[in-house]
N, C-alpha and C positions, 0 to 999 in steps of 0.2 A: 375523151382524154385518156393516154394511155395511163397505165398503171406504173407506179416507181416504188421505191425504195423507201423514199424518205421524203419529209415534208420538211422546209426550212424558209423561215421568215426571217424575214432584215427589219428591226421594229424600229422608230423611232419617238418616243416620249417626247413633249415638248409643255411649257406651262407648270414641270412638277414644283412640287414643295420643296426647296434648298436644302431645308432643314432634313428631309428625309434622304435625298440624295446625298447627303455628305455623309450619314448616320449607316458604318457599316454592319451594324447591327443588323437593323432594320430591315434594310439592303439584301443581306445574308438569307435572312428570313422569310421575307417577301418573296424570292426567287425561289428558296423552296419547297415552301408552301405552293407559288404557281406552278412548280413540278408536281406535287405531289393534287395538286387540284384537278389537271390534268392527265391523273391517274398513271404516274411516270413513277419508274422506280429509284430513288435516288441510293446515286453509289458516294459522293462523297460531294463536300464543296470546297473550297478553297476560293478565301476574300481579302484585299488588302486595300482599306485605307492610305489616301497618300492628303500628309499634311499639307497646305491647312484645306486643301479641296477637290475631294472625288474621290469613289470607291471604283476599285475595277473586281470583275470576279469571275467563277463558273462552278455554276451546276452540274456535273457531272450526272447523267439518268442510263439507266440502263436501256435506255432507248435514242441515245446520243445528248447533247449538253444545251442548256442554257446561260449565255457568256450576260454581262452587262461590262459598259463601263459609263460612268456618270460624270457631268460640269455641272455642280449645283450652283455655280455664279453667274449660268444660261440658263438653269432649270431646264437641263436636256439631258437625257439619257436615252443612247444606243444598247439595244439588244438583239441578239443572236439566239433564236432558238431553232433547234434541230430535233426533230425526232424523227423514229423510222418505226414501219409497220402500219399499221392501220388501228391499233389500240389507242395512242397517245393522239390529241386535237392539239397543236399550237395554239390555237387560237382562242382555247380556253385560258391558257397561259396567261396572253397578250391580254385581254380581257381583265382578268385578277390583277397584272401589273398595275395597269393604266389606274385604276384604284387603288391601288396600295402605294403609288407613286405621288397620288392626287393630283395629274396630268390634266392638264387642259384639253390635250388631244392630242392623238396618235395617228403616227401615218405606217403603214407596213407592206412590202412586197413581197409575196409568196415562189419559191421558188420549186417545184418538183428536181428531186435529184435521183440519180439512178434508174432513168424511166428502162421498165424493163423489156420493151419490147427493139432498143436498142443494144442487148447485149444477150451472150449465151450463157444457159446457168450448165452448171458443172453437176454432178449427181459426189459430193461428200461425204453424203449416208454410210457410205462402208467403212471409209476412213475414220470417222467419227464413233461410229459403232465399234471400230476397232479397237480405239483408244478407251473407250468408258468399258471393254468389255459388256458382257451379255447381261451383267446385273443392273436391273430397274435402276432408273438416276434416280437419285434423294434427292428429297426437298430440302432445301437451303434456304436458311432468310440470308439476304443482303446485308449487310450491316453499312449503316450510315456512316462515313466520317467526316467528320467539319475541318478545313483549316481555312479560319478565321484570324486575320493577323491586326494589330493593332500599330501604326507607325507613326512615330516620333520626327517628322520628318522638317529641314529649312533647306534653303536650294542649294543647299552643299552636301551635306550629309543625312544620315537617315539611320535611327534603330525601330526595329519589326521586332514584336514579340508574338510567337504564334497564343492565342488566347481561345477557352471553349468556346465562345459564339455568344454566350449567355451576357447578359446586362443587368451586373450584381446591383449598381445603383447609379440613377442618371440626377440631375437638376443643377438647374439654371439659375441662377440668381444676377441681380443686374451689373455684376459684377466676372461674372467667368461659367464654365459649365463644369460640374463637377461628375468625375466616372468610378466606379470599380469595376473592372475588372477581374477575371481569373487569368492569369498568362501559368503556361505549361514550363515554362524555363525560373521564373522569379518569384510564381505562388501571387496572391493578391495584389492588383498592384493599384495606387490612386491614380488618377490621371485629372489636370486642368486646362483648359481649353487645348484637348488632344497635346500634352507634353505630359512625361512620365514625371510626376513628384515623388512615389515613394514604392519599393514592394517589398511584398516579406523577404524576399532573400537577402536583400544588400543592406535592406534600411540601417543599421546598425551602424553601419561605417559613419554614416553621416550623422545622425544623431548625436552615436561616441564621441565622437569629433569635432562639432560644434560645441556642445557641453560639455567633458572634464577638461580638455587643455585650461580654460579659466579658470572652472571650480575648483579644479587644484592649485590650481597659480595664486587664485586669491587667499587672504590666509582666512577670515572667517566668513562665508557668505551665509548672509542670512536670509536678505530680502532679492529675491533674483525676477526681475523684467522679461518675456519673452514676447517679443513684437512677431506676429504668424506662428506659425506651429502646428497648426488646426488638426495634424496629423496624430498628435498628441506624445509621438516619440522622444523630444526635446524636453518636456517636461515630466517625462517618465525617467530618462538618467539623471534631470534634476533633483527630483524625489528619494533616490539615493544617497542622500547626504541629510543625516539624521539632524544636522545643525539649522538646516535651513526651516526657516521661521514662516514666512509666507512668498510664495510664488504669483506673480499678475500675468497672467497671458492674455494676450489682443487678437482676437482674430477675426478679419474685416468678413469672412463668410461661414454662416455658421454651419451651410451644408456640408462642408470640409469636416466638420468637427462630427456631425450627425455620421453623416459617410463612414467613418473611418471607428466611431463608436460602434456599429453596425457591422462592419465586415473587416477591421482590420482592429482586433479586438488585444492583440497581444500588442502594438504597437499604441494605444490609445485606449493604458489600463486604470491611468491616473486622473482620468477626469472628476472623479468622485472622491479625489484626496479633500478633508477637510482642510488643509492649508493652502489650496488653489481660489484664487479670485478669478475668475473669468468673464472676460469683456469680449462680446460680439459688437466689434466699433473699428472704426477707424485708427490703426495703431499710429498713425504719424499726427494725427491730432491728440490722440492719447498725451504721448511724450512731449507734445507742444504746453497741454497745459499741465502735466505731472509738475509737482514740487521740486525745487532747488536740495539737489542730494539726498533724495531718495529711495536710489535701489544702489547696493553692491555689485552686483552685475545684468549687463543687459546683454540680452543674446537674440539677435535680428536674423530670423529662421525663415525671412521670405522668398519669394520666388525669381523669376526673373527680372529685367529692370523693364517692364512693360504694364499695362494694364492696371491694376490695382497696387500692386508691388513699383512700380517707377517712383513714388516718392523715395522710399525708403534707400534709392540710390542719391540722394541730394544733398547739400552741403548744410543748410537749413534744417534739414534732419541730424543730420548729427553732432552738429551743434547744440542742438536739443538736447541731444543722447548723452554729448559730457556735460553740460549744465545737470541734469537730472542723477550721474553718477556721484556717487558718493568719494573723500577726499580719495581714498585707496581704492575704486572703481576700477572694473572691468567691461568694458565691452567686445564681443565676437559677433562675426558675422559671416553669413555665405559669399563667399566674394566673387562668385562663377569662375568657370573656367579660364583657365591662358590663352590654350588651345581655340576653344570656342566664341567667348566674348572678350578678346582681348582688349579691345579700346575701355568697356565697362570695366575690366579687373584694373587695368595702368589709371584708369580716372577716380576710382573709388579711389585706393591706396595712395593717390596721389593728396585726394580730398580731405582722407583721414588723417594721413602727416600734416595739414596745414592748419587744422584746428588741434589734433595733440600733442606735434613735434612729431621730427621723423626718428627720434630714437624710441619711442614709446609704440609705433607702431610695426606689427610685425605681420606676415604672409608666413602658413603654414601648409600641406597639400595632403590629401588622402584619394585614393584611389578607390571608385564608386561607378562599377558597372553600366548600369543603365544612367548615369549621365551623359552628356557628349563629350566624347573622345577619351571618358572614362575619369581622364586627370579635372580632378576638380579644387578650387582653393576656398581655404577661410584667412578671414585677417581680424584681428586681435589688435584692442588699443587700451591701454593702461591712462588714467589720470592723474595718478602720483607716481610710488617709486615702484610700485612693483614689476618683478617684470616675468616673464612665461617660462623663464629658463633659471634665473637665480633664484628664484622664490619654490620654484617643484621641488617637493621633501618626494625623493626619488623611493625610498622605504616605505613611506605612507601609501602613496600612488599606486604600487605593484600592491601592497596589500588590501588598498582597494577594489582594485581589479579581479583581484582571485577572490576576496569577499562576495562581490556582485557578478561573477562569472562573466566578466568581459570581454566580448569577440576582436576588439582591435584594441581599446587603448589599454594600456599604461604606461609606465614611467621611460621606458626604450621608446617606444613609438612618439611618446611626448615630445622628446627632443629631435626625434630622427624626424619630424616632422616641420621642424625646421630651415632642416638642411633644403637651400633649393637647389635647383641643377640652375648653370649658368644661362641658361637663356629667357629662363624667370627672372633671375635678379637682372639681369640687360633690363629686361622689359621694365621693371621697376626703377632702377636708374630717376 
């Protein structure tokens, strides 16, 4: 066999583990550790996750790259490795994969590239010598670099956060999978079955905004309801208001809540308030059997309308929600996007005007980065006369805000956050 250049295999995995193929952690990992098993010097890697199924990536080695891309809903994963010289084995590679895959078995064709006794070599020694000058080369380490990206993705659009590689905390409960990681742009962020719920940079917006537009509005809140939250952000601006007597929060997974005590410490400081009751349960049967006029306000902090969170978009639910408010009661909630889940936002709001009346109910909007398409809504429903604009003592509000050193709300944004652009109110119509 003559002699080449470089050694390159076309791999194909078959039979793997879904759960690993889809895990671009893992993925990341696996690949280069099989570089560096096979004694290959890695220059950098770059991984991206694409929701809800398959990681593509490469290894980048100083002796040419290791590519994957994966369908964990075939349990097959394509690989490309390449090295060159006679230092690096592929096949040690391919070997560590097929294990770290949990593959059933693999098929691979070996290609020689560059056979050398089909081409002329050049003598570049002097050129080369020319450029380094006559001084000894130094010894250089490589430095590793990772881009590892995390993506948010449905078959429309898509946000990528480049993140270290690292997997701050994973677990599964029978309910959703719960993540942190680290992203380079937003600082620590949560993630629920691969969708962004929350990270240090923006959390704020959302928090602010779900909790004072009512807590202002209302004039004494004392007992405040929050159905999800597990993040613990929403009941940390509740805690802010020295009046409030005792806070319920519901959160149907308590890994959310550990997660987030754990590495998102600043957003999830109030768990340990003695005025917090906390329920790891079902929040829609929560408020099912709660008592006739029992909270001042209830603040519904969940997620999508899918999965565990789909009740909490139903009409049956919030019926519950005003039976359980008190006579001067506030309820807020995430209303999703315009932009994003448009039929969900016109059907909720449609929902909630038909059990509060449609002057008691109101849409208000804040602008929160890592959601989809950025514009995201809450809507607000009063059971008596109060209402979100006549009732804000505009001097208290601003003074609260500079008291508590607030990033987005007070008393301007309270209102301005009403105003909608005409193709919102269309939608509402």
């Amino acid at each position: 066999m003559s002699k080449s250049l470089g050694r390159h295999i076309l791999v194909e995995f078959f039979g793997c583990s879904p759960e690993i193929l889809n895990d671009v952690i893992t993925i990341e990992k696996s690949m280069v550790d099989a570089a560096k098993e096979a004694r290959a010097t890695v220059i950098n890697s770059t991984f991206h996750h694409f929701s809800p199924y398959g990681v593509s990536g490469v290894v980048v080695i100083q002796e040419s790259h290791l590519a994957i891309h994966t369908w964990p809903e075939y349990q097959y994963a394509a690989v490309d490795i390449f090295t060159c010289g006679d230092e690096v084995n592929p096949w040690i590679s391919y070997d560590y994969l097929k294990i770290a895959f949990k593959a059933d078995y693999g098929s691979a064709m070996e290609l020689l590239r560059g056979q050398v006794d089909l081409m002329t070599r050049v003598n570049i020694d002097a050129l080369i010598k020319e450029r380094q000058g006559t001084e000894a080369e130094e010894k250089h380490e490589v430095k590793f670099k990772r881009d590892v990206w995390f993506t948010d993705k449905d078959e429309n659009l898509a946000l990528s956060l480049r993140h270290t590689g690292e997997l701050l905390y994973r677990a599964k409960s029978e309910f959703q999978t719960v993540q942190i990681l680290d992203s380079y742009a937003y600082g620590k962020m949560l993630t629920i079955d691969n969708l962004v719920m929350t990270t240090e940079k923006d959390e704020f917006i959302y928090h602010e905004m779900i909790s004072h537009i009512s807590m202002q509005s209302h004039p004494n809140p004392k007992k405040v309801l929050v159905i999800g939250g597990g993040d613990g952000g929403t009941i940390r601006e509740i805690f802010r208001y020295e009046g409030v007597e005792k806070v319920v929060m519901v959160e149907i997974d308590g890994n959310v809540v550990e997660a987030c005590k754990l590495h998102l410490p600043n957003i999830a400081c109030e768990f340990g308030n003695p005025k917090l009751e906390l329920h790891i349960a079902d929040g829609i049967k929560y408020v099912a059997d709660a008592a006739d006029a029992s909270f001042d306000v209830v603040l519904v902090d969940g997620s999508d309308p899918a999965g565990p969170a789909e009740g909490l978009f139903s009409e049956s639910f919030y019926k519950n929600v005003q039976r359980i408010l008190k006579a001067d009661g506030i309820l807020a909630l995430q209303s999703e996007g315009p932009h994003f889940h448009k039929k969900a936002f016109v059907e909720l709001n449609h929902c909630l005007r038909g059990i509060f009346g449609a002057d008691r109910v109101h849409t208000y909007l804040a602008h929160i980065p890592t959601y989809p398409t950025g514009l995201w809504s809450f809507t607000c429903a009063t059971k008596g006369n109060v209402h979100h604009l006549n009732n804000l003592n505009e001097s208290a509000a601003n003074a609260f805000s500079e008291k508590h050193n607030l990033k987005v709300y007070d008393a301007q944004v309270h209102r301005a956050a009403f105003v909608l652009p005409p193709f919102v109110r269309k939608m509402l119509k």
